[in-house]
N, C-alpha and C positions, 0 to 999 in steps of 0.2 A: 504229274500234271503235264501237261500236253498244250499246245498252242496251236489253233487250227491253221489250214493254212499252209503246213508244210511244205504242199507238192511245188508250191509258188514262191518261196520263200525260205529260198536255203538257207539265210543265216538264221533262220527263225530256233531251226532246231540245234546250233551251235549255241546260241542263247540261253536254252534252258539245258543243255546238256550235263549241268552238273549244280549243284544247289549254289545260292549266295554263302560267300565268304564273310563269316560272323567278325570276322577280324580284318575286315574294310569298311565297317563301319564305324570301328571306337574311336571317337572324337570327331566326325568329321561333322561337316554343320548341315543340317537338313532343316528345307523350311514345307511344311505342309500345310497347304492353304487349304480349308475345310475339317480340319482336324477333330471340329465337333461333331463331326456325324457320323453315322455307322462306320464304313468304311476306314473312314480319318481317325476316329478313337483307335480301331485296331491297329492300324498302323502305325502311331504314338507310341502306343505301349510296344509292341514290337521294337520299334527304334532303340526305344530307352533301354531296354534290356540287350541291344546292341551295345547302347554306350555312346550312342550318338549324341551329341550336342542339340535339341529337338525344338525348334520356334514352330508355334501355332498361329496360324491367320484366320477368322473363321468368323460368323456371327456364335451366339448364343445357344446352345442346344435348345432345341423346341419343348424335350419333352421331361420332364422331372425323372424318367428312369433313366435317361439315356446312360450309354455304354459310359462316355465320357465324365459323368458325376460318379455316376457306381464308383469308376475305378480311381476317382480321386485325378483324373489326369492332369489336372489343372497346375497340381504341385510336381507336373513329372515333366514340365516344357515350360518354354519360353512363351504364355497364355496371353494372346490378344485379342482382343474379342473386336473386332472392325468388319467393317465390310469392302466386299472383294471390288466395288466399283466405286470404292474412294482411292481412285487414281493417284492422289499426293500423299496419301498414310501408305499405302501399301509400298509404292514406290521406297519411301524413308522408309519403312521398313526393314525390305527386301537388301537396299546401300547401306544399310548401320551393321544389319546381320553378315552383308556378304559369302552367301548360305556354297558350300559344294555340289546340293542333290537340292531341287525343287521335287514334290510330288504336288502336282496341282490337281484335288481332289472336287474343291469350293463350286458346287453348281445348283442352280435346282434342276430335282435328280427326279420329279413328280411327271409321269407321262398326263394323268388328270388333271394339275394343280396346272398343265401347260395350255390347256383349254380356258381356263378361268381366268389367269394371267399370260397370254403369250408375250407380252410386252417384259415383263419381269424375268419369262424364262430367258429370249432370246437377249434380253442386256447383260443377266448374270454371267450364263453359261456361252456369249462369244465374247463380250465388250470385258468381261472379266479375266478371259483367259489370255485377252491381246495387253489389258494391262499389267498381268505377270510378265509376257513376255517382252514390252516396251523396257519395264523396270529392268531386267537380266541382260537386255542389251549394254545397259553403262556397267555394266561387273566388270572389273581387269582381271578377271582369274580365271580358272576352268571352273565352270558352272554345267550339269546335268540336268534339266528341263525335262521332266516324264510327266505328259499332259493325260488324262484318263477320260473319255470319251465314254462310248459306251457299244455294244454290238448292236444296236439298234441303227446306227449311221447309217448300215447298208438301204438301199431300193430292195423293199418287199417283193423279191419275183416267188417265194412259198418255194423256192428248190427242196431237193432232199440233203443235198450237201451242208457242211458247215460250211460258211461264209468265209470266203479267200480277202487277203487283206487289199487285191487291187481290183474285187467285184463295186460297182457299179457303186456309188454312194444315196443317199435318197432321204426320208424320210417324212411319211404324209402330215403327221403331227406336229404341233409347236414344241416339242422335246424332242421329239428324233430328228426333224429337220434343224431345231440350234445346233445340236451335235456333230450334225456333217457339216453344218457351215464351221462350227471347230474346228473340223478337221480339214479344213481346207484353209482358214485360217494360219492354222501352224505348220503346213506346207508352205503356205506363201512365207512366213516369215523367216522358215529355212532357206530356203532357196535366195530369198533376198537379202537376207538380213545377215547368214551366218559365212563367213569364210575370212577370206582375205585382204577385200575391197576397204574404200575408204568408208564407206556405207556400211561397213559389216563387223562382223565382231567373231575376233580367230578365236574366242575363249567359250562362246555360249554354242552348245549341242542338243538340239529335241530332238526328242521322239514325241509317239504316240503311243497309249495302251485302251484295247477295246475291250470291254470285259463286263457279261450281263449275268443275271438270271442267280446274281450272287446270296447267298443264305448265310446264318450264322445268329449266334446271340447275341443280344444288344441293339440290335434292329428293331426297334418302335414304331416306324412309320406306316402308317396307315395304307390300302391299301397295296400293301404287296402281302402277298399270300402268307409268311408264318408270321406277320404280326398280325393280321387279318383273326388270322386262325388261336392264337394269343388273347385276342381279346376276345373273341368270342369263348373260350373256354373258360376265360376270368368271370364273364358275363353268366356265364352256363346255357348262354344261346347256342342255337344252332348253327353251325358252319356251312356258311354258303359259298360255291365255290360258281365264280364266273363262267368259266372253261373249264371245266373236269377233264374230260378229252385231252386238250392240247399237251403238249409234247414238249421239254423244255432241257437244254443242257443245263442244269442245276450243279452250282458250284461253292464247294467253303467260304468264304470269306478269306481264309488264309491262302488260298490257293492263289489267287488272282496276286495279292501283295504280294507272296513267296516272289509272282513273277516283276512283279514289277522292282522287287530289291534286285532281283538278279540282273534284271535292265539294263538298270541306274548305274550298276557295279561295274555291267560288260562295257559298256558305252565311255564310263569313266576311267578303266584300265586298260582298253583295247584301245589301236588305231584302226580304226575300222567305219568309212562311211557307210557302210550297210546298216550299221545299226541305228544311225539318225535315220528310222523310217518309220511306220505304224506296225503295230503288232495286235493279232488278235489272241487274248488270253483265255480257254475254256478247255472243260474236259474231254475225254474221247467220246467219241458219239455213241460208243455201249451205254453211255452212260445216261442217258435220255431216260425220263422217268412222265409219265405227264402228271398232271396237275393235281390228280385225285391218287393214285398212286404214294407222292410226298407226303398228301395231307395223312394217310393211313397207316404212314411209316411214323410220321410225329405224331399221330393219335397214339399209339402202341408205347412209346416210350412215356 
């Protein structure tokens, strides 16, 4: 795995230079907010099998297969089923747990569902993520804050390049523009909030992790292209594909967490301000497949 971005960001490739340390996670207290959803169930189960001590924040999964029932993960964490803009539960939460590693996952993750509701998307996905980071402020310990965005944050200029982590921010949609107001967000709250001051707090460290076009099983949601393609084969309908053509870095599911545990690890053993910055996580650009291409690879299997 690879993290774009290199030529700009030299600590990016010290970062991933060697895998996470399975044995910096046993016992340490992780809180992942959004834990019900595609992304959040994998990386649950992951933890556990780390050996980490694992609290869930998260509404209800939507969908009766989700990853998160299959795997029973309900009996494998600390299972809360709340929501991420109840300011005073999550807070109590967050103080009772006194967590080491935040993964804040918990957004609507829906680029369409952002048109129907933009109200919803833009409270969830900024007013959500400034109240994990309000809550983390009162922690007296070292606390690891890895907030997950998305590569979409950037301004659409249609380069050839992959996206450098200090091009241009943007986003013409009501999801890609709450995204970059995220990410601008947890800039400001770095810069203000974290150090030394009387204002601030010497124990809490963020980053940022940008990371799209991610695939894997357990993934239900409507919508994105292999559950699309999922239900249309259960249905025995035809697969209709939006974009055939386009062109997309397509990545594991494992791939993107692999980097964000090594993050979390590097951030939380190193002294190193470089690493409180944003990172973008995706694979080499050989790896470019477009959209009818994928479908033709998961027709075959």
């Amino acid at each position: 795995m690879e993290v774009m971005g290199l030529e700009k960001e030299g600590h990016t490739k010290k970062v991933l230079s060697k895998s996470y340390n399975q044995n910096f996670w046993k016992d340490k207290k992780v809180l992942v907010t959004g834990h019900t959803g595609f992304k959040g169930s994998w990386l649950t189960l992951w933890l556990n099998k780390l050996g980490a001590e694992t609290t869930g924040y998260a509404l209800d999964p939507e969908h009766d297969k989700s990853l998160f029932k299959q795997l029973n993960l309900q009996k494998k964490c600390n299972n809360i089923i709340e929501d991420i803009l109840d300011k005073e539960t999550l807070e109590k939460v967050i103080l009772d747990f006194s967590p080491d590693v935040v993964f804040h996952l918990a957004a609507q993750p829906l680029v369409g569902l952002s048109y129907t509701n933009p109200s919803l998307t833009w409270s969830v996905n900024v007013m959500g993520t400034i109240n994990v980071l309000e809550a983390l402020r009162k922690i007296k310990k070292k606390v690891i804050a890895v907030i997950i965005t998305s590569d979409k944050v950037y301004k659409n200029f249609e380069w050839d390049y992959a996206y450098r982590e200090d091009d241009k921010l943007g986003g013409d949609d009501p999801y890609s523009g709450s995204k970059a107001a995220v990410e601008i967000a947890v800039n400001s709250w770095r810069q203000s909030f974290c150090g030394n001051l009387s204002h601030q707090s010497q124990f809490l460290k963020i980053a940022s992790a940008r990371a799209g076009n991610v695939i894997g099983g357990g993934d239900w949601v409507r919508s994105r292209i292999i559950p699309d393609l999922i239900y249309s084969l259960i249905k025995e309908e035809e697969v209709l594909l939006r974009y055939p053509l386009s062109t997309r870095p397509w990545q594991h599911v494992l791939e993107p967490l692999s980097g964000y545990l090594k993050l979390a690890e590097s951030i939380y053993s190193q002294n190193n301000n470089d690493l409180e910055s944003c990172f973008n996580f995706g694979p080499n650009l050989e790896s470019n497949q477009t959209v009818k291409s994928l479908v033709k690879k998961c027709l075959i299997y």
